[in-house]
OpenMM code with the backbone's topology and positions (N, CA, C; nanometers):
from openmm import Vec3, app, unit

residues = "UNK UNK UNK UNK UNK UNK UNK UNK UNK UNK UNK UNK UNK UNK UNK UNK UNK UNK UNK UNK UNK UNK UNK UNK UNK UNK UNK UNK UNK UNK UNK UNK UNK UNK UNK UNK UNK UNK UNK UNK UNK UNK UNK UNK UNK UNK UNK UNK UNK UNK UNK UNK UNK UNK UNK UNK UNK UNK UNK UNK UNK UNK UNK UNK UNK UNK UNK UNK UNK UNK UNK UNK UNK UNK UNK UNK UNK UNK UNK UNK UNK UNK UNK UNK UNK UNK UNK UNK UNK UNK UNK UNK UNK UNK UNK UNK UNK UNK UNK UNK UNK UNK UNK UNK UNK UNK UNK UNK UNK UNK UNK UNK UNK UNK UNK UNK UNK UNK UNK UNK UNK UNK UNK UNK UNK UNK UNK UNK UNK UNK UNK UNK UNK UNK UNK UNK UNK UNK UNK UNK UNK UNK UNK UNK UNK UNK UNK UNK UNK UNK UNK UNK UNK UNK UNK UNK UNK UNK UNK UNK UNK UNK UNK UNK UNK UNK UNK UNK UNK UNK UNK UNK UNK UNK UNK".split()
positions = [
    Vec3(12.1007, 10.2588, -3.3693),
    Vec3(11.9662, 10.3032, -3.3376),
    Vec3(11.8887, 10.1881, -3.2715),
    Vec3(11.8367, 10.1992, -3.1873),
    Vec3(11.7637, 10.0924, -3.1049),
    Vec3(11.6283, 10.0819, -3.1645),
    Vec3(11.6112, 9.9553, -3.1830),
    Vec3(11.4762, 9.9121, -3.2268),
    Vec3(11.3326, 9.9354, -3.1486),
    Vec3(11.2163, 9.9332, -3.2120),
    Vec3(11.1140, 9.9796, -3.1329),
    Vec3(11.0649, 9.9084, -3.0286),
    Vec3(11.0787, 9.7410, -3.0525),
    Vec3(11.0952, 9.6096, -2.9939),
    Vec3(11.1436, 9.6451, -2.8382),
    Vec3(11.2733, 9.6759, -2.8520),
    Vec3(11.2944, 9.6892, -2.7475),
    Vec3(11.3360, 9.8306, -2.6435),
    Vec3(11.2531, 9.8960, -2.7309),
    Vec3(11.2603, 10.0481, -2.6712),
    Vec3(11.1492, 10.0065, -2.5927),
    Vec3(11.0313, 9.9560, -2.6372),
    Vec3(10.8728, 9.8920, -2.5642),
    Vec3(10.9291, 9.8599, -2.4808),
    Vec3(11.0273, 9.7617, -2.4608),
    Vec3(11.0147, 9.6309, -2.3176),
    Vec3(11.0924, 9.7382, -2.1988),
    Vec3(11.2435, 9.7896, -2.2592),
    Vec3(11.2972, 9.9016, -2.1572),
    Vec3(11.1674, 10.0002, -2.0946),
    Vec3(11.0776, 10.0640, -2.1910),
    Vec3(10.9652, 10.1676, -2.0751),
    Vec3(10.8798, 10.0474, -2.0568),
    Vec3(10.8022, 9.9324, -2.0852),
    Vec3(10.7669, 9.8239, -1.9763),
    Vec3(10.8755, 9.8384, -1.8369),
    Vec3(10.9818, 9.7843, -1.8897),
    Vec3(11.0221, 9.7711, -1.7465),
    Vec3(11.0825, 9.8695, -1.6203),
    Vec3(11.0688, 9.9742, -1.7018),
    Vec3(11.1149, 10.1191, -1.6113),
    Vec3(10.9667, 10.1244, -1.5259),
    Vec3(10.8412, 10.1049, -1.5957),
    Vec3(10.7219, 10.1872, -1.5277),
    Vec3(10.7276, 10.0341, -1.4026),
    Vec3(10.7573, 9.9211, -1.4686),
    Vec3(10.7296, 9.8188, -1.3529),
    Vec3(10.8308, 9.8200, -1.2170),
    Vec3(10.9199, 9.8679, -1.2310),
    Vec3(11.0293, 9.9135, -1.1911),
    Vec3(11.0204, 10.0173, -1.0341),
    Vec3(10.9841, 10.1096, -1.1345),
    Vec3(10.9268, 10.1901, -1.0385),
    Vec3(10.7792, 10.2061, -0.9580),
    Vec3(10.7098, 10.1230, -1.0563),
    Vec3(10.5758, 10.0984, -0.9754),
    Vec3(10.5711, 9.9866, -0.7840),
    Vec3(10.6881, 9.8807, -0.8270),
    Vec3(10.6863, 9.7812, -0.7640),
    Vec3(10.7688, 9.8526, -0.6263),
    Vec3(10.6636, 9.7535, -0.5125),
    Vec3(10.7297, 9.8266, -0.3791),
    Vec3(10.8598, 9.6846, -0.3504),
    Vec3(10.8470, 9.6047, -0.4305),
    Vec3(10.9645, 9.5222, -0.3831),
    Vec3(10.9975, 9.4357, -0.5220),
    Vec3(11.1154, 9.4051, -0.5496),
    Vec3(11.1486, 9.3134, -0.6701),
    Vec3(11.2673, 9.2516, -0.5935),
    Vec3(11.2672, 9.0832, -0.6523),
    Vec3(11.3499, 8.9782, -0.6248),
    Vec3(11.3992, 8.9791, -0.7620),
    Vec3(11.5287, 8.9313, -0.7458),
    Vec3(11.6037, 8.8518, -0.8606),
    Vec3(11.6467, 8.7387, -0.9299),
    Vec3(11.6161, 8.6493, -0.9437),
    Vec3(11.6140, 8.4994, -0.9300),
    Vec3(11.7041, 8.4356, -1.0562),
    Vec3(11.7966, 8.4000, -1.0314),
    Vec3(11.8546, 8.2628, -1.1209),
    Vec3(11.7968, 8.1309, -1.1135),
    Vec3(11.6897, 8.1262, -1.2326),
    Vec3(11.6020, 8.0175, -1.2632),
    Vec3(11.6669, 7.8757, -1.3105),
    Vec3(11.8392, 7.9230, -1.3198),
    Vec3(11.9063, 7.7656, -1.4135),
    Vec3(11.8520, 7.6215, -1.3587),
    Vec3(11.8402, 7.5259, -1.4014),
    Vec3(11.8269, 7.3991, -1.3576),
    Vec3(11.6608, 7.3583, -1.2863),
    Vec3(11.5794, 7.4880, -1.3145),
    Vec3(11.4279, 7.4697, -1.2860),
    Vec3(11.3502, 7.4270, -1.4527),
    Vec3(11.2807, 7.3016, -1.4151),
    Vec3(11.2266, 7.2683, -1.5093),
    Vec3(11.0894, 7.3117, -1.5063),
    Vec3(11.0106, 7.3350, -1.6498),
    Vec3(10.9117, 7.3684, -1.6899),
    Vec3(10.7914, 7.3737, -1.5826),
    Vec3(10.7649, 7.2495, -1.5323),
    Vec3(10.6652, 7.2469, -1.4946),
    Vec3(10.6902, 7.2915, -1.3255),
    Vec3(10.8418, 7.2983, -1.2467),
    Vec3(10.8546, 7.3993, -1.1238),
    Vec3(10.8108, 7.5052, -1.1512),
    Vec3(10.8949, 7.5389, -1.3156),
    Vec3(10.8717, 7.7360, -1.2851),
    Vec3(10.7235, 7.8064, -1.2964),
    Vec3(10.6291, 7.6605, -1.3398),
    Vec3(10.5006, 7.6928, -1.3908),
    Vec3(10.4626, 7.6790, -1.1681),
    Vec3(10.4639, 7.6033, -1.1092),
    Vec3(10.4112, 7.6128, -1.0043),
    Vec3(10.4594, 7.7827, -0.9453),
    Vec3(10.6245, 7.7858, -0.9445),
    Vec3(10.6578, 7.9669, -0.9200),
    Vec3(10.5884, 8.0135, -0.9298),
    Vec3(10.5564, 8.0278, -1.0520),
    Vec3(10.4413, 8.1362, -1.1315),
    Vec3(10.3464, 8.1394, -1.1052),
    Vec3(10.2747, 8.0218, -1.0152),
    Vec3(10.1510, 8.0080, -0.9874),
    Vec3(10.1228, 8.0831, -0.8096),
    Vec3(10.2464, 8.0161, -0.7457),
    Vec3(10.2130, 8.0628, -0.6410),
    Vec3(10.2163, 8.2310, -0.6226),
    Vec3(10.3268, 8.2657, -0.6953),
    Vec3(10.3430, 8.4014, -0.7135),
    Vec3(10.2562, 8.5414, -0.7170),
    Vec3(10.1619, 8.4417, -0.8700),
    Vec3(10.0455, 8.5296, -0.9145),
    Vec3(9.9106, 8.5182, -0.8142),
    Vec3(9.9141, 8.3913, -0.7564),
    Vec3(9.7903, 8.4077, -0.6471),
    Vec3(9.8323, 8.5232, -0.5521),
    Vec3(9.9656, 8.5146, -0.4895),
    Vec3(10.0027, 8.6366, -0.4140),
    Vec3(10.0123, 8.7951, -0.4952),
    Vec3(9.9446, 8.7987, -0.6373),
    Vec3(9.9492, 8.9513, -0.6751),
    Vec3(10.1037, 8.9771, -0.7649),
    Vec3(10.1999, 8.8895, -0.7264),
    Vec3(10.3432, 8.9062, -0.7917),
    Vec3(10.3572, 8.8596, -0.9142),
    Vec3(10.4277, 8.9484, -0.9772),
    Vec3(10.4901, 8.9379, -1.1542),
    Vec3(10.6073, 8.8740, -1.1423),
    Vec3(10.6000, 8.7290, -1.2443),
    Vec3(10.7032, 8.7070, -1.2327),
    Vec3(10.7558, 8.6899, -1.3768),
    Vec3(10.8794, 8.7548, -1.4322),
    Vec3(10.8918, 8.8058, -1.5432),
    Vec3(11.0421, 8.7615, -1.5664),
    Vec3(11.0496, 8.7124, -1.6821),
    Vec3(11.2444, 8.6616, -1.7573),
    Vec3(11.2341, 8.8125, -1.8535),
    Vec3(11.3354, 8.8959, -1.8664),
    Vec3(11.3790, 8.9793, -1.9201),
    Vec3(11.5452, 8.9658, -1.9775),
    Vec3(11.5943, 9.0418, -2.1078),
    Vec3(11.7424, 9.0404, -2.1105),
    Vec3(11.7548, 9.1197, -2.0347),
    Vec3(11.8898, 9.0601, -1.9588),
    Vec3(11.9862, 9.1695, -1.8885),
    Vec3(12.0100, 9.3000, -1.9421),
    Vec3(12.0433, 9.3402, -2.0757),
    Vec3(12.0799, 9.4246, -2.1069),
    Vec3(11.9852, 9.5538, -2.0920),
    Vec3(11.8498, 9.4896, -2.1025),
    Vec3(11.7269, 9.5499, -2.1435),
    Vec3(11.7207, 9.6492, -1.9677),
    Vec3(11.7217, 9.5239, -1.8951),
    Vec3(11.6737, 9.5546, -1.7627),
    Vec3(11.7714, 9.6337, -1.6902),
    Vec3(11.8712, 9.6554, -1.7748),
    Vec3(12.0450, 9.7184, -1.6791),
    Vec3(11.9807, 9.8919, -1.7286),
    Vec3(11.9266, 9.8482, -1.8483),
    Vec3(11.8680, 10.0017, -1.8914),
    Vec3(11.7573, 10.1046, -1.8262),
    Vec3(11.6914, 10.0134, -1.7781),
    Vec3(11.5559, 10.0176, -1.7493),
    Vec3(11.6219, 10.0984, -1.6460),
    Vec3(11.6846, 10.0084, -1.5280),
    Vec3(11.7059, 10.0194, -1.3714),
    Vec3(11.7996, 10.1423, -1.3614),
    Vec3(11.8804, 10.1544, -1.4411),
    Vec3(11.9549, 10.3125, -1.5014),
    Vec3(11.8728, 10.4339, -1.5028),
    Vec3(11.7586, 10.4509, -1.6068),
    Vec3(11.6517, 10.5579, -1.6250),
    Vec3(11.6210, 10.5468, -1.5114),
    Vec3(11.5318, 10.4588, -1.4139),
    Vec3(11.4551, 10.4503, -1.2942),
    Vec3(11.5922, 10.4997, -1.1717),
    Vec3(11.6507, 10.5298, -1.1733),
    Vec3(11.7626, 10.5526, -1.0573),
    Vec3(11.7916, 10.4796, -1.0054),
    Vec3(11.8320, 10.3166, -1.0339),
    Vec3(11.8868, 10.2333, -0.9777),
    Vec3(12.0536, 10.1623, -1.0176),
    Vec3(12.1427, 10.2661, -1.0607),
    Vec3(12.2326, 10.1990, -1.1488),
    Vec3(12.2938, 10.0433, -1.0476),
    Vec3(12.2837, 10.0226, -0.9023),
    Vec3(12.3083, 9.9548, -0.8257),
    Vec3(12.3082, 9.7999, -0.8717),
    Vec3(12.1779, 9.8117, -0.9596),
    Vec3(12.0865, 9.6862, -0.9653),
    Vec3(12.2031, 9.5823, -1.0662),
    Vec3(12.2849, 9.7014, -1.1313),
    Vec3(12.3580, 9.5661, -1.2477),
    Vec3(12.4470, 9.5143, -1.2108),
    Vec3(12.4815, 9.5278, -1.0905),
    Vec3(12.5741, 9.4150, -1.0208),
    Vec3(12.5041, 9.2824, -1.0392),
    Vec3(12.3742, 9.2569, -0.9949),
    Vec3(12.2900, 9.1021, -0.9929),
    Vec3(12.2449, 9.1029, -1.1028),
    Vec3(12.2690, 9.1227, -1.2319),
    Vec3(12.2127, 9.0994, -1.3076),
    Vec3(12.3350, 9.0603, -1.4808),
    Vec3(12.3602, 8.9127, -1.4056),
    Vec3(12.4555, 8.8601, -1.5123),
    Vec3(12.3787, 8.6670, -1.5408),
    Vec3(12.3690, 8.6344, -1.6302),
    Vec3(12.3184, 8.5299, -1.6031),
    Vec3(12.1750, 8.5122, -1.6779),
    Vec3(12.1497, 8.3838, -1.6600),
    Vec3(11.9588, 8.3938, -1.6460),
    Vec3(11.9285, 8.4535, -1.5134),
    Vec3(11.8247, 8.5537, -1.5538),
    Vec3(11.7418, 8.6734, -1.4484),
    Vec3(11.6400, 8.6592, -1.4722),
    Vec3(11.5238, 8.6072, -1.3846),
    Vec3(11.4017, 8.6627, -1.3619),
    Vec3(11.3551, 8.7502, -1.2511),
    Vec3(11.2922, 8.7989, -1.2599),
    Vec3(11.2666, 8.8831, -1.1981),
    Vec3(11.0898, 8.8938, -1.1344),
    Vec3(11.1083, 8.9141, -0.9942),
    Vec3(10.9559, 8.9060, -0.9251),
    Vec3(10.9421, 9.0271, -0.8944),
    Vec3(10.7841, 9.0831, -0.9412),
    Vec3(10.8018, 9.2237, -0.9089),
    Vec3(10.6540, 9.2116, -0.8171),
    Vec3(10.6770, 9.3157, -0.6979),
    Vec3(10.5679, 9.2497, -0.6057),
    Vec3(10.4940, 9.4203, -0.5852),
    Vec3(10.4030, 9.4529, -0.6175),
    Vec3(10.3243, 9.5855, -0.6042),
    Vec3(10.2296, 9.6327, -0.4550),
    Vec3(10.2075, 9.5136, -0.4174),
    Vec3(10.1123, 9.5824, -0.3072),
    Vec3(10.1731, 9.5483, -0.1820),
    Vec3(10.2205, 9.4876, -0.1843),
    Vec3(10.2943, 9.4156, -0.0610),
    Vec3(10.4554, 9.3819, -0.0551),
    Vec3(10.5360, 9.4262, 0.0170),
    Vec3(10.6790, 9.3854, -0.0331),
    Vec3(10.7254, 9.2720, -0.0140),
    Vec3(10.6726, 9.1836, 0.1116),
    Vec3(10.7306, 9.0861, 0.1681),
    Vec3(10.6395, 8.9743, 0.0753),
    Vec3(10.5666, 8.9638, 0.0103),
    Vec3(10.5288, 8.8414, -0.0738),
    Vec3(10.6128, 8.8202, -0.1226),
    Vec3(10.7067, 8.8751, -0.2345),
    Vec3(10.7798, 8.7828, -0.3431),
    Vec3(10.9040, 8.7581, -0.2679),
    Vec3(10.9507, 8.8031, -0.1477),
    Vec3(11.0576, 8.7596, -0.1206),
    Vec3(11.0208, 8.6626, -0.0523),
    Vec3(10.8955, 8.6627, 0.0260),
    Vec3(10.8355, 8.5102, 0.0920),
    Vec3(10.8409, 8.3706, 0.0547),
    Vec3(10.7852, 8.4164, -0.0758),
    Vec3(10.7383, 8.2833, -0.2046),
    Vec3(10.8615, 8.2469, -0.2472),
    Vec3(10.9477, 8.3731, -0.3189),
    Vec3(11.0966, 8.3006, -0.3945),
    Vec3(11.1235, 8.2114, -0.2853),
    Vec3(11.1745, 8.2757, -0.1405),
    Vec3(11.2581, 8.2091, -0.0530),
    Vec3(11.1877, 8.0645, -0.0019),
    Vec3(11.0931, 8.0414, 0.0150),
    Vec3(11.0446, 7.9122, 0.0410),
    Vec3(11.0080, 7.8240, -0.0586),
    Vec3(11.0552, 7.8675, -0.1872),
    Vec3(11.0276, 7.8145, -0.2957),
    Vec3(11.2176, 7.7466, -0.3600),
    Vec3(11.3097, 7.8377, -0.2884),
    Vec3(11.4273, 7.8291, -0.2605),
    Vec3(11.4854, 7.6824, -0.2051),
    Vec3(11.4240, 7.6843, -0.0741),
    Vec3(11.4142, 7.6092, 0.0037),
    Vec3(11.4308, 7.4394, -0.0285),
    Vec3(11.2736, 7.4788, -0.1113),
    Vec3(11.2729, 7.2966, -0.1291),
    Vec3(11.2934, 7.2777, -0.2715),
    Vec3(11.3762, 7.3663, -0.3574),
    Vec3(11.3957, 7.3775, -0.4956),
    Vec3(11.5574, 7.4255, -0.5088),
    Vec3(11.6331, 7.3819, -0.4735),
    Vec3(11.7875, 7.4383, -0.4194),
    Vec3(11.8459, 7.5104, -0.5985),
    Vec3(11.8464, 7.4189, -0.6983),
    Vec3(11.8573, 7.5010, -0.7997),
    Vec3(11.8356, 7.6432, -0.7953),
    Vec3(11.6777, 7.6716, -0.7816),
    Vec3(11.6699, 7.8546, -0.7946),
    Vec3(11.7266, 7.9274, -0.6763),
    Vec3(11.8356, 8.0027, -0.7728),
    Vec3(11.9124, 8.1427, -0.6558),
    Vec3(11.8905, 8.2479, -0.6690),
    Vec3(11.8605, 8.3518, -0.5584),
    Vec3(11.8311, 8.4495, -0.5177),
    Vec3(11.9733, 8.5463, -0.5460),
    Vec3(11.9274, 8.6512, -0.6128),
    Vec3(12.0272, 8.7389, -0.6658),
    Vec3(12.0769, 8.8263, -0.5807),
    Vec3(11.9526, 8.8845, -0.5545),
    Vec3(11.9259, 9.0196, -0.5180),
    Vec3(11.7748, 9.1061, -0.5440),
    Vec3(11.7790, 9.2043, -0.4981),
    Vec3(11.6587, 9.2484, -0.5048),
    Vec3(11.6223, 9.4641, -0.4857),
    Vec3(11.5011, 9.4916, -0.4960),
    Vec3(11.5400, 9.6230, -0.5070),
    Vec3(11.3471, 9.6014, -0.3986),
    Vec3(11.3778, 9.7522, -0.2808),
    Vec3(11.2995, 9.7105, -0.1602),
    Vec3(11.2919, 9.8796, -0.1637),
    Vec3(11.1267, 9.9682, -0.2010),
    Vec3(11.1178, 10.0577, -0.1980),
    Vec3(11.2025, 10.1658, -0.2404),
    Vec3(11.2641, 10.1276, -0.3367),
    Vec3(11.3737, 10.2112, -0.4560),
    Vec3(11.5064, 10.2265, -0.3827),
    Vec3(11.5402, 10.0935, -0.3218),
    Vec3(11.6381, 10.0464, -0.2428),
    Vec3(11.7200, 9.9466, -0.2669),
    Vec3(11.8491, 9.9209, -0.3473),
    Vec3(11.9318, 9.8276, -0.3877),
    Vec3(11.9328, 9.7652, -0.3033),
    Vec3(11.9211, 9.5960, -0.2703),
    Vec3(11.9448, 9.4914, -0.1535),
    Vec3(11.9559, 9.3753, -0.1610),
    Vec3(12.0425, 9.3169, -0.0922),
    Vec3(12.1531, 9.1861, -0.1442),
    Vec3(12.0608, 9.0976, -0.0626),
    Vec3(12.0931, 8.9638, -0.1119),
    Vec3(12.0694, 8.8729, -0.0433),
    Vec3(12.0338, 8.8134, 0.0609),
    Vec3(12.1254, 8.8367, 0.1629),
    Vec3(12.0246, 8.8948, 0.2761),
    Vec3(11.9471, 8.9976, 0.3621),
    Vec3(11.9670, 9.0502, 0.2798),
    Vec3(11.8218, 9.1636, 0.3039),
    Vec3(11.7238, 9.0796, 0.2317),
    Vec3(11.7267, 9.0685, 0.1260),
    Vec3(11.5873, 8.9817, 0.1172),
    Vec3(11.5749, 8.8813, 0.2242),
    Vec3(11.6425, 8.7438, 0.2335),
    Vec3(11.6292, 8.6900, 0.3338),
    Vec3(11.5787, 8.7209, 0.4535),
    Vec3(11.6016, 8.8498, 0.4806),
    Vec3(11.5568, 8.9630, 0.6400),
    Vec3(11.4370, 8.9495, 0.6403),
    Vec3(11.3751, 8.9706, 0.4731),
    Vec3(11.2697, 9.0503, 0.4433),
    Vec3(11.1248, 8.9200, 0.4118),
    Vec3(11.2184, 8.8143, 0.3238),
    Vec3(11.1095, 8.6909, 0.3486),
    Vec3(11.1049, 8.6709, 0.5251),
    Vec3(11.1640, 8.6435, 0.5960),
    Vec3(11.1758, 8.6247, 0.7540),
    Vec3(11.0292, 8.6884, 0.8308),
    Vec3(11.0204, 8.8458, 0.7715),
    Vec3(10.9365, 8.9039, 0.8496),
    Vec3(10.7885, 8.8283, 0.8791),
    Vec3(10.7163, 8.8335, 0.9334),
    Vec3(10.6279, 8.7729, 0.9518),
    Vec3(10.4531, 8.8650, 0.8897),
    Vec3(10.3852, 8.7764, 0.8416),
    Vec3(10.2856, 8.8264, 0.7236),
    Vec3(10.2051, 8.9598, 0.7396),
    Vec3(10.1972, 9.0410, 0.7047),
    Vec3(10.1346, 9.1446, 0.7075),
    Vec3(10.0716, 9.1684, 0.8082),
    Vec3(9.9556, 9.0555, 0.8256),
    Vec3(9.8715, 9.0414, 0.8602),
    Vec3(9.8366, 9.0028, 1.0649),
    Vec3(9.9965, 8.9490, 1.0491),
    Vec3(10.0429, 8.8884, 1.1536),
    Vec3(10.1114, 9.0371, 1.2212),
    Vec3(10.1520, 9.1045, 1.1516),
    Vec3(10.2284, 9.2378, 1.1880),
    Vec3(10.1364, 9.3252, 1.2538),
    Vec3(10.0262, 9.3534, 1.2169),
    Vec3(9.9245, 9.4935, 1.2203),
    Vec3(9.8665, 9.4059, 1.3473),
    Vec3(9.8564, 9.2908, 1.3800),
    Vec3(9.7994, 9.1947, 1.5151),
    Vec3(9.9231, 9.2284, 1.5993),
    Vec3(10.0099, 9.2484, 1.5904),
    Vec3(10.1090, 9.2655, 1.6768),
    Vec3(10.1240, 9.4106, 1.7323),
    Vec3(10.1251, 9.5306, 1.6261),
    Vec3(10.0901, 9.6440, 1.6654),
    Vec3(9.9955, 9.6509, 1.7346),
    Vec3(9.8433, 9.6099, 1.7080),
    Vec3(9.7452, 9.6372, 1.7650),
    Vec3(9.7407, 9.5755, 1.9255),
    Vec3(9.8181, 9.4478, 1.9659),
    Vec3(9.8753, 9.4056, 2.0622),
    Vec3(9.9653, 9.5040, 2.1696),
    Vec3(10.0705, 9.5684, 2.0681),
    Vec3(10.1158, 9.6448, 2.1781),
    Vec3(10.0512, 9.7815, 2.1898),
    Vec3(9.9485, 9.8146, 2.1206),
    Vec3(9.9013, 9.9671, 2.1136),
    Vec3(9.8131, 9.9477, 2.2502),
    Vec3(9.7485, 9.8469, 2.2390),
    Vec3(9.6141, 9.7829, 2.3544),
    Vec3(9.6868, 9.7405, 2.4633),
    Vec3(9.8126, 9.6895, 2.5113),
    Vec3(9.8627, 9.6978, 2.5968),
    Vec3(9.8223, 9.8228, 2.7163),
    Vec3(9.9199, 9.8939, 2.6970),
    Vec3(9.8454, 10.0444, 2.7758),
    Vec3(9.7327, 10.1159, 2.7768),
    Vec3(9.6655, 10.0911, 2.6586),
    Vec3(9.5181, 10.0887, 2.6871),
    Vec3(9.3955, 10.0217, 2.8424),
    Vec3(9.5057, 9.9272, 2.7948),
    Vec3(9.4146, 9.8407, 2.8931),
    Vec3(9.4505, 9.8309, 3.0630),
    Vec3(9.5545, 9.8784, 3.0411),
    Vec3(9.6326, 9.8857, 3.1747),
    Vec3(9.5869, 10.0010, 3.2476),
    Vec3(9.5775, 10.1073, 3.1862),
    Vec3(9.4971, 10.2679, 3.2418),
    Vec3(9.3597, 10.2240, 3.2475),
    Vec3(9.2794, 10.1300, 3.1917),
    Vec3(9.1595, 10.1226, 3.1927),
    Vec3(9.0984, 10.0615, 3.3306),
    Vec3(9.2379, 9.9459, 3.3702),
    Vec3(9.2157, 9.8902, 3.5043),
    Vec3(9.2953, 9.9753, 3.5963),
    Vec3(9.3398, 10.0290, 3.5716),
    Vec3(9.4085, 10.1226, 3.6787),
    Vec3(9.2482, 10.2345, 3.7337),
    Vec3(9.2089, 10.2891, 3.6218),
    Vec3(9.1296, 10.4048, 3.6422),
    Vec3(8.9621, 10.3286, 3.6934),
    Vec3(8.9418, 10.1730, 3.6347),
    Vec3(8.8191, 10.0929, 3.7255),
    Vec3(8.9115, 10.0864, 3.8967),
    Vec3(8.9868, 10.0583, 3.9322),
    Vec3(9.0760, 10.0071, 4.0472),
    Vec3(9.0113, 10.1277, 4.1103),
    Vec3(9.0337, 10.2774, 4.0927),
    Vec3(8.9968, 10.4077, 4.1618),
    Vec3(8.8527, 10.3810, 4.1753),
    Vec3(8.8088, 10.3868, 4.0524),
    Vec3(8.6283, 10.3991, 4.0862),
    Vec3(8.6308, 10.2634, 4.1843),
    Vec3(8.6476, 10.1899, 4.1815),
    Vec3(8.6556, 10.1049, 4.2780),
    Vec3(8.6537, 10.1417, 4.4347),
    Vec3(8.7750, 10.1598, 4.4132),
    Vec3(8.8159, 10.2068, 4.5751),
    Vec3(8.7307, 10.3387, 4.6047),
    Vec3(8.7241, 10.4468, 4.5183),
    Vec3(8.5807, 10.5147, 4.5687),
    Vec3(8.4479, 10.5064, 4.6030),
    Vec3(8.4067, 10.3823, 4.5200),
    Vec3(8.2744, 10.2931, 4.5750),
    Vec3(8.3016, 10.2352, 4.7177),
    Vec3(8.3861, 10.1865, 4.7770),
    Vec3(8.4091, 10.1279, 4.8886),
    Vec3(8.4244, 10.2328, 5.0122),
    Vec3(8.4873, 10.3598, 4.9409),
    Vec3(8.4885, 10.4281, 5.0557),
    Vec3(8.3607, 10.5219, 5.0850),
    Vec3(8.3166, 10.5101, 4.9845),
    Vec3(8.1560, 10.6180, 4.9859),
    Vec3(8.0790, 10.5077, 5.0385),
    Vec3(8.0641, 10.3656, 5.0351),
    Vec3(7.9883, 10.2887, 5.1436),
    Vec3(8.0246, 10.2805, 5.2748),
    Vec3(8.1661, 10.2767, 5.3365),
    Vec3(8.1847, 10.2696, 5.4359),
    Vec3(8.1898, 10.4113, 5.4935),
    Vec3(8.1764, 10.5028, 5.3995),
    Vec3(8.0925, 10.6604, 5.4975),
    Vec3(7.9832, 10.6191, 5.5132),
    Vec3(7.8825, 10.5263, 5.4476),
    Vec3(7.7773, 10.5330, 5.4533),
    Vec3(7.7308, 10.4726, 5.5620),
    Vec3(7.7814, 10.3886, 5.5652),
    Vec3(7.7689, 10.2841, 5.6952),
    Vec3(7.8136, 10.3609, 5.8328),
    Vec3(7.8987, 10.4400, 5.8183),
    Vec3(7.9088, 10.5033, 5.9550),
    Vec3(7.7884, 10.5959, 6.0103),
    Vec3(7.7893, 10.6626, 5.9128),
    Vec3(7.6772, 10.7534, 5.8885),
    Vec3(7.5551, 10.6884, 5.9201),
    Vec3(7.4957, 10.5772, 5.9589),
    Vec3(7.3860, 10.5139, 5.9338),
    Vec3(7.3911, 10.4754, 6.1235),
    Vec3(7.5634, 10.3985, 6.0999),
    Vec3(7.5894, 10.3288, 6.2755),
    Vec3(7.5997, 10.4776, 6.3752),
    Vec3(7.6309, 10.5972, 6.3213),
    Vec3(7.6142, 10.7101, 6.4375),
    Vec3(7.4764, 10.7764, 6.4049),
    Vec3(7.3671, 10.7539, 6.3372),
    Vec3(7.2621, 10.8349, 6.3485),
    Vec3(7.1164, 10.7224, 6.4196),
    Vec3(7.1839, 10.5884, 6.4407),
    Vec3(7.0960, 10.4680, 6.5276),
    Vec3(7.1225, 10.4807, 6.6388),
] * unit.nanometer
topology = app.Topology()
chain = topology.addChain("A")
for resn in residues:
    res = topology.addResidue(resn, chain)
    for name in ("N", "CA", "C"):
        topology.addAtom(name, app.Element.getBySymbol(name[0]), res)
């Protein structure tokens, strides 16, 4: 019979599970206290949970939630970043946090109720910031905007020029 202990943490981690539009997987071995406290810091300024769970707990969780995929990456110390509003933060932060911290490894990860290895995250830290994205759309949306806009001044244009030089004739045959 399973205890109540951890009947709690399995529906904790099913609702986080499924709430989160992106989760990383992280093997924390060989990070000391006061790295995983900066992790955690940068993490939570970006909105991301970053959470140590048992495996066993979380193989359960990701089972109920429709992910049986997930227990391949999940042998080891596992923490887990669960990122809600944004997907590309926690794979941003782990991976550049990766970087200059070679100890912490990247497991795997789950991307809009989507099992995804390693490099897919990698793909996915890569992308460039949200923010930087919707400037880029709006870049190419305004492209052709702007191009019909000078196309269609170019006409009124050339119709101003030719309605003066009627005018001017009109003026040189009635002198």
């Amino acid at each position: 019979m399973a205890r109540p202990e951890k009947v709690a943490v399995v529906e904790e981690l099913k609702g986080k599970l499924s709430r989160a539009q992106a989760v990383v997987l992280t093997d924390y071995r060989g990070l000391n206290v006061q790295e995983i406290t900066e992790l955690r810091r940068q993490l939570r300024e970006a909105g991301v949970e970053y959470k140590v769970a048992k495996n066993t707990l979380t193989i359960r969780a990701a089972r109920e939630v429709d992910l049986p995929d997930l227990e391949q990456y999940l042998s080891g110390p596992t923490a887990i970043a669960l990122g809600y509003d944004e997907p590309v933060s926690p794979a941003k932060i782990i991976s550049d946090f990766a970087r200059s911290h070679k100890e912490l490894e990247i497991k795997g990860g789950v991307l809009e109720g989507n099992v995804i290895g390693i490099d897919a995250v990698q793909a996915l830290a890569d992308l460039p910031p949200r923010d930087e994205l919707l400037a880029m759309v709006a870049r190419a949306m305004q492209g052709p905007i702007a191009g019909l806009a000078n196309a269609l001044q170019g006409i009124m244009r050339n119709l101003v020029y030719a309605l003066d030089a009627v005018r001017e004739q009109k003026e040189a045959a009635g002198a």
